[in-house]
N, C-alpha and C positions, 0 to 999 in steps of 0.2 A: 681588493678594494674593500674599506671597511662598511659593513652595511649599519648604517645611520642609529635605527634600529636595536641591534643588536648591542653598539657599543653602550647607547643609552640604559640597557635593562641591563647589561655585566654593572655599569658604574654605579647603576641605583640599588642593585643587591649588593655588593661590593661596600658601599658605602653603609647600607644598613645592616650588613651582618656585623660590619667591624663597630656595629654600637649594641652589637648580644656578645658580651665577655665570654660567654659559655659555647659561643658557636667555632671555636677555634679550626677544625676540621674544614669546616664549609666556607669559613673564611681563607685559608688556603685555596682552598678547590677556585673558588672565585676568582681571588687573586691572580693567579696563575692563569686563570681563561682569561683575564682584563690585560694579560701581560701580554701571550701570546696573541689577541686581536690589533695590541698596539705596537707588534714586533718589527712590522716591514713600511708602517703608514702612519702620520700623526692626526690628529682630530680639532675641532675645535665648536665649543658647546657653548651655545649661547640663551642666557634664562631671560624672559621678561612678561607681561602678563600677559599673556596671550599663550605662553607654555615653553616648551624645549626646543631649538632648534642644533642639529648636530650636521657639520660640514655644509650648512647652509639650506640641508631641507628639517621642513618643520617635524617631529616625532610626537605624534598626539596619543592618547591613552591615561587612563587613570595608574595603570604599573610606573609611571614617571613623577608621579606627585612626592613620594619620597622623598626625592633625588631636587625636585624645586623647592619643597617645603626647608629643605636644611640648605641650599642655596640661596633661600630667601632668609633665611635666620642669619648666616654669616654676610650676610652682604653682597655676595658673589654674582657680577652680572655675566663674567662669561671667565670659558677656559682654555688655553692652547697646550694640546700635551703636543711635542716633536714627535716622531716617529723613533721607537725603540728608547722611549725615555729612561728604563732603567727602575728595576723594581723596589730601592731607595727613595725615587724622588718618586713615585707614583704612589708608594705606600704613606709618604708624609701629607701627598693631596688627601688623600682618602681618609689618612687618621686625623687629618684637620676636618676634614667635612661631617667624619661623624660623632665628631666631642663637642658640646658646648661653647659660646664663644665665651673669647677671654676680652682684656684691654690691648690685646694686640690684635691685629687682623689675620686673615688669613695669606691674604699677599705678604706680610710682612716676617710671619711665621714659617713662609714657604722660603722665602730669603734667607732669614736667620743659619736655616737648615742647609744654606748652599743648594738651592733646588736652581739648578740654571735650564732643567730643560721641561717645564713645565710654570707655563703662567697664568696670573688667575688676573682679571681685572675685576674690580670692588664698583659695587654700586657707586657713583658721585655722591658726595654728603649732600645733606638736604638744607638749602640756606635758610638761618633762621628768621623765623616765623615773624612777619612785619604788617600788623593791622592796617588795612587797606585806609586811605584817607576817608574821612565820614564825606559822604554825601550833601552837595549844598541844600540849603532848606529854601523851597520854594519864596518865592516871593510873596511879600505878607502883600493880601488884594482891598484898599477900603471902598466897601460899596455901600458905606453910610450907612452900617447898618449893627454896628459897634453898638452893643447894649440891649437889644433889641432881641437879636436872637440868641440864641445860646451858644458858647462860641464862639469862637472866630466863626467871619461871615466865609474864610474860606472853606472849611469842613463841610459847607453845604454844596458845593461847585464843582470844588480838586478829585477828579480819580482817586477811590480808595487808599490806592499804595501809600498816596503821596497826604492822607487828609494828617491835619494833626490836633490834638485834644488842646484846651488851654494848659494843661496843666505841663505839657511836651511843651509849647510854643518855642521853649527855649531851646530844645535838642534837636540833635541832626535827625533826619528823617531814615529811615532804612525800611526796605520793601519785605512787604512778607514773604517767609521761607515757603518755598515751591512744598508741594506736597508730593509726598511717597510714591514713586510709580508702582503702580496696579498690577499685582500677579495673576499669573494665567487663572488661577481660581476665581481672584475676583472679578478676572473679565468672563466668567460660566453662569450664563443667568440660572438662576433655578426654574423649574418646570418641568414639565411631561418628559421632556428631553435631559434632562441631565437633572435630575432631584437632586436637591440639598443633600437627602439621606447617604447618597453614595459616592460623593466626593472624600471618600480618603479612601486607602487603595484595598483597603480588606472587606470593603463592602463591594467597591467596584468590580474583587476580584470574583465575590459571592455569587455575586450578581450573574453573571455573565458565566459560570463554572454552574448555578441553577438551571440557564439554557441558554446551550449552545447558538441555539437558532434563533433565538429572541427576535423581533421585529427591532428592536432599538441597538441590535448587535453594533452601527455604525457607529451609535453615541459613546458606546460604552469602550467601544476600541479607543476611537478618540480620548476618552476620559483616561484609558492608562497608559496611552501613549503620553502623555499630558505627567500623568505618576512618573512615568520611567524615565521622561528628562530629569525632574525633581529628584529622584532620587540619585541621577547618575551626575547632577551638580552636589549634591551631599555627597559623593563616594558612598552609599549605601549597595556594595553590590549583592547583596543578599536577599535584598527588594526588589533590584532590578531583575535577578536571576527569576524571584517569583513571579514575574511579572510578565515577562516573557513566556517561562514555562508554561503559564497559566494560555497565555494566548494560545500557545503553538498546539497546546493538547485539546482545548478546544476547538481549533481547526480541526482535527480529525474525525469529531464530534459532529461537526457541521456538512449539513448534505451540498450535495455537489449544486452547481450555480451561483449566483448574487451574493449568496451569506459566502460562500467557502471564497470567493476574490474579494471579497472585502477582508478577510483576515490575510490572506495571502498580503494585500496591500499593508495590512498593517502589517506584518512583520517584514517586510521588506524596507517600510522605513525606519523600525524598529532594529534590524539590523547591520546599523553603524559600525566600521570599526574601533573607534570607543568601548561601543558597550560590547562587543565581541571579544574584544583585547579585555576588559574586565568580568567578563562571565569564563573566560576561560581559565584564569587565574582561578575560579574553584573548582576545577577538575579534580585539584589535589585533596580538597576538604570534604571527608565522607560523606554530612550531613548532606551536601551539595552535589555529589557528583553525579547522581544519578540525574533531576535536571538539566543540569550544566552539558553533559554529553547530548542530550536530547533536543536543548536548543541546537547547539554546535554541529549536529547531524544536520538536522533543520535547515540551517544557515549555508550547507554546503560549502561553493570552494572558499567560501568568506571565514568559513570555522575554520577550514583548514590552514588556511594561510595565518591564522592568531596562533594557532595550537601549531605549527613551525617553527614561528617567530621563537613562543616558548621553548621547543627542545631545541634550539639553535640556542640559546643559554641556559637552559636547565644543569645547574654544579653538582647535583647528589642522583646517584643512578636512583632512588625513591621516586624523583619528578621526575626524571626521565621516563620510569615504568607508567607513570600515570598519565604524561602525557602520550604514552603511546597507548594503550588501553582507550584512551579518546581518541584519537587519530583510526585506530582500528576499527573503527566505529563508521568512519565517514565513509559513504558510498560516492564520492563525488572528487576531484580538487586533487587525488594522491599524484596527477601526472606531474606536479610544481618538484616532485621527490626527484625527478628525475635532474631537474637545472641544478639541486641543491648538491647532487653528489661532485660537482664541480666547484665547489664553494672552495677560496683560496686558505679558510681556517680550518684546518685539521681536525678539532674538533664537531664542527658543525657537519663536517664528513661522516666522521664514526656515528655520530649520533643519526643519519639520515642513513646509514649501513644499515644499522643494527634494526632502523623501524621498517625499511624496506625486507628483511628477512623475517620480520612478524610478518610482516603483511602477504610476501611470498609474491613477489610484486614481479613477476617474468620480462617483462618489458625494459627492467631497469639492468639486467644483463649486461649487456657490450659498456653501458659506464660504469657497473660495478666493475668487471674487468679491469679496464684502463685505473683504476685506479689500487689494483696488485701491486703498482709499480710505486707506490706512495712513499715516500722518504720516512713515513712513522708509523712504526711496527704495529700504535695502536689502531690506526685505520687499517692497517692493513689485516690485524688478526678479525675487527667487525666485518670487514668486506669477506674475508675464507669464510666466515660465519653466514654471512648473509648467504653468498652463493650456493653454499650446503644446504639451507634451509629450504632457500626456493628447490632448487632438487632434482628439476628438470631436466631434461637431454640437454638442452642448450646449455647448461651451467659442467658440462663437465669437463672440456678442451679449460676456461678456465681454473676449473678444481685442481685440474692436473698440475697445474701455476702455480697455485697456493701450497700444493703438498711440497712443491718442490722449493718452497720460501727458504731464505738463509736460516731463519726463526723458527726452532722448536714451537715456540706462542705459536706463530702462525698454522704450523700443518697442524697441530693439535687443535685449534679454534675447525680448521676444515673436518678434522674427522669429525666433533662432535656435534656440526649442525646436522651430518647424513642422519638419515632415522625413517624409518619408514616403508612400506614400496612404492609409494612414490619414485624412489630415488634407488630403483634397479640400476639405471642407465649408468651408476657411477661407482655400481660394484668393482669391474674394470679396471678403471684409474685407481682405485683404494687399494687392490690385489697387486697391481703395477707401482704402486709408491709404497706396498710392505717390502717389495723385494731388495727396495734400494733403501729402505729405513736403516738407521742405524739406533737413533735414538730406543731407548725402550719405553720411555713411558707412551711414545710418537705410534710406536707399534700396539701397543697395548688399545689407546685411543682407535687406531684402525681395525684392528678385530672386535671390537665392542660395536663399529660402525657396521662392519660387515655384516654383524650378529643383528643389527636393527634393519639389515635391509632383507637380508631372509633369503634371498630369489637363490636358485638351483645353482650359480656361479660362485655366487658367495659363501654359502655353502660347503663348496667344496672346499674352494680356498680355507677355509675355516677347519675343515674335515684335514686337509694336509698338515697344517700347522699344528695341529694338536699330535697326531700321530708321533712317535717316539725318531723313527727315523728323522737325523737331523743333519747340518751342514757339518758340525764340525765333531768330527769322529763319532758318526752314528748316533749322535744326542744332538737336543735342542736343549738351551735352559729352561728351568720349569717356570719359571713366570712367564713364559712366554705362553707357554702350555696352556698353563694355567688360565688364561686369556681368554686363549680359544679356545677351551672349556665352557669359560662364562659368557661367549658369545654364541656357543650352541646352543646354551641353554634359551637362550633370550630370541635364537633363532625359531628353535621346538620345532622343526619339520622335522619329517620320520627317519631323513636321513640325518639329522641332525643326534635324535633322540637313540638312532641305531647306535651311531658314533661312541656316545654318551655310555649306554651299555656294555662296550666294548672298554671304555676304558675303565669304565669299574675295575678292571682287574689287571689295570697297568704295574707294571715295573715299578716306579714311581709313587713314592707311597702318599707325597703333596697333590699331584694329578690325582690317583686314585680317589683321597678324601672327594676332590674338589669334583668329580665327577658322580662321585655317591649323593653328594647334595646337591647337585645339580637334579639329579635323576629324582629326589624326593621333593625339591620346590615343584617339578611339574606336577606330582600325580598329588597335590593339593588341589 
């Protein structure tokens, strides 16, 4: 099922990378995920003022204005892709959307193109513009009074709208233009409570960052919560970030009681998913990212379900690392990780693999498991990887799974997450899937593992393999050797370092070197 969501944030990068000439890479990567979410299901996106709607629920966020902004330049009030439209007719929507309009439409240019499974419908023209009938002119009133006064004797009587000068007498009458509705500032009276002086946001912010605990702490929240609409109807997320930050750090600031629920309240209505879905968008931007995780911590499962949403379309592993670096952050919300490993796109699989094995997240076991058996080698090389990371006992009946994958990738991805001692319990299964390796570089990868787990088992296995005595006519190849040389080293227990000594003075003049400087990076 396509998540509403997701489709909307592929089409809106999608759309704007294909108008950076220079972005060719990223616009592949894009592409290609906009392809695969539309492989098995079609969609349909509807713009109008009020924002995006996709398969009939509404998708709100400032990450979307893009994606309206150039649907409101071409005209476009809605879209229907078919399900598996076909990466010709989907690349022609996309290259219409992010060029320039022409004199032809975008309906009409998606036709030209033979585009039959993908339709766009165009705003209705706007009919032209027809000056409303003037208004009848009251009736002229004689109160005998012609001369006398100045005026017509009506100008003294008639409700202003309708009075008229002599010098009008002869024209239509028209009412005067409503005036300007009143912004939030100008409904802020000045005084004790809210001065003039601190109504724009870097006083307000002053203010209040002076002291925490101020008596007027209620006014002044008020006053940037008031800022942080403002600025989040500009798209200013830079101000909002500061705005929020500024609150949240002063809570900590603030002793416990009255003052500290009152900022509690404010940032609780302060964090909207709006402005969540647009503070999290600066994860990526250095200047910002230290804020931007601090609110998002703050926010708990509300940060985590925006910072999701992201690596569920993040195109360049860059944003991907960044959004997990934020993610890794959240003390709260990671249990959503677990629904997500179930996700029907492929993608958004590996990507919730890979952060589930930062995180080292045990509980996500038996569905990382179940998902060994995935039809694409790249989920399945993140899930070897994730399981290895966590490390645990539980993950090794699994592990054993993954070593045994059709896919070199894959048992290779498995040896390189073990590391540690943590991850004794899976010495075992490692020493058990050298014997049945064939591959070499597969084998090489599991004695490097062995060498990182260290424990008394591994060890040995490590200890036999290097030893000269081999399967096939009394030799082992020397790369193999060679391995388990470099896994001893990395292992350094004394039986290791015995080992190590001993071959100093191998047969083999490749081992030999490779045990001589083995023996000198330790006694550095």
């Amino acid at each position: 099922m396509i998540v509403p969501h997701s489709l909307a944030t592929l089409l809106t990068r999608t759309v704007e990378l294909f108008r950076n000439a220079d972005a060719k890479e990223d616009q592949k990567a894009q592409f290609r995920a906009l392809l695969t979410l539309l492989k098995d299901e079609g969609a349909t996106l509807q713009a109008d003022r009020n924002g995006l709607t996709v398969n009939g629920e509404r998708v709100q966020g400032t990450a979307y204005e893009p994606l309206l902004r150039r649907l409101s330049l071409h005209g476009v009030e809605g879209i229907t892709l078919a399900p598996n439209p076909g990466p010709s007719q989907v690349f022609e929507l996309v290259k219409a959307l992010a060029e320039q309009p022409t004199d032809v439409d975008v309906a009409a240019r998606l036709q030209a193109a033979g585009v039959d499974r993908v339709t766009v419908q165009m705003t209705p023209a706007v009919a032209p513009h027809r000056a409303p009938p003037a208004p009848l002119r009251p009736p002229r009133l004689d109160l005998g009074t012609e001369g006398v006064l100045r005026g017509p004797a009506s100008s003294d009587i008639l409700p202003p709208d309708v009075r008229v000068t002599e010098a009008e007498d002869a024209s239509p009458i028209t009412p005067s233009p409503p005036e300007a509705p009143l912004s939030r500032s100008d409904l802020m009276p000045p005084g004790p409570e809210a001065p003039a002086e601190l109504r724009t946001v870097e006083e307000a912010i002053a203010a209040l960052e002076r002291d925490p605990r101020t008596p007027r702490v209620g006014d002044l929240l008020a006053l940037l919560g008031r800022h942080l609409d403002d600025a989040m109807r500009a798209r200013r997320a830079e101000q909002a970030l500061r705005i929020v930050a500024t609150v949240a750090r002063c809570e900590e600031l603030a002793s416990e009681g009255s003052v500290r629920r009152q900022y509690a309240i404010a940032l609780k209505r302060m964090f909207t998913k709006p402005v969540l879905e647009a503070l999290a968008q600066l994860v990526t931007v250095p200047t910002c990212q230290q804020d931007a995780l601090a609110v998002l911590r703050r926010a708990g499962s509300g940060g985590v379900e925006v910072l999701l949403d992201l690596l569920v379309a993040a195109p360049t592993i860059p944003e991907r690392q960044a959004i997990f670096a934020a993610l890794r952050e959240m003390k709260e919300g990671t249990d959503q990780l677990v629904h997500m490993l179930a996700h029907p796109q492929w993608f958004v699989v590996r990507n919730v693999a890979e952060l589930v094995g930062e995180l080292g997240l045990e509980d996500t076991v038996p569905t990382l498991a179940k998902q060994l058996d995935h039809e694409d080698e790249r989920v399945r090389k993140a899930v070897a990887l994730a399981l290895a990371k966590i490390g645990s006992r539980a993950v090794a009946e699994p592990l054993r799974r993954a070593l045994r994958d059709k896919s070199p990738g894959v048992r290779i991805q498995a040896a390189l997450g073990v590391g540690g001692r943590k991850s004794s319990a899976l010495a075992m299964p490692l020493v058990v899937a050298m014997e049945a390796e064939e591959d070499e570089e597969v084998e090489r990868e599991l004695l490097l593992a062995l060498g990182r787990i260290g424990s008394a088992d591994a060890v040995q296995a490590l200890i036999k393999t290097a030893q000269p005595a081999g399967r096939l006519f009394g030799r082992k190849p020397a790369a193999l050797r060679i391995a388990a040389v470099e896994a001893l080293r990395i292992a350094a227990t004394p039986a290791a370092i015995g080992t190590l000594q001993g071959l100093a003075d191998d047969g083999d003049k490749e081992v030999r070197l490779a045990a001589q400087d083995a023996l000198k990076d330790l006694k550095k």
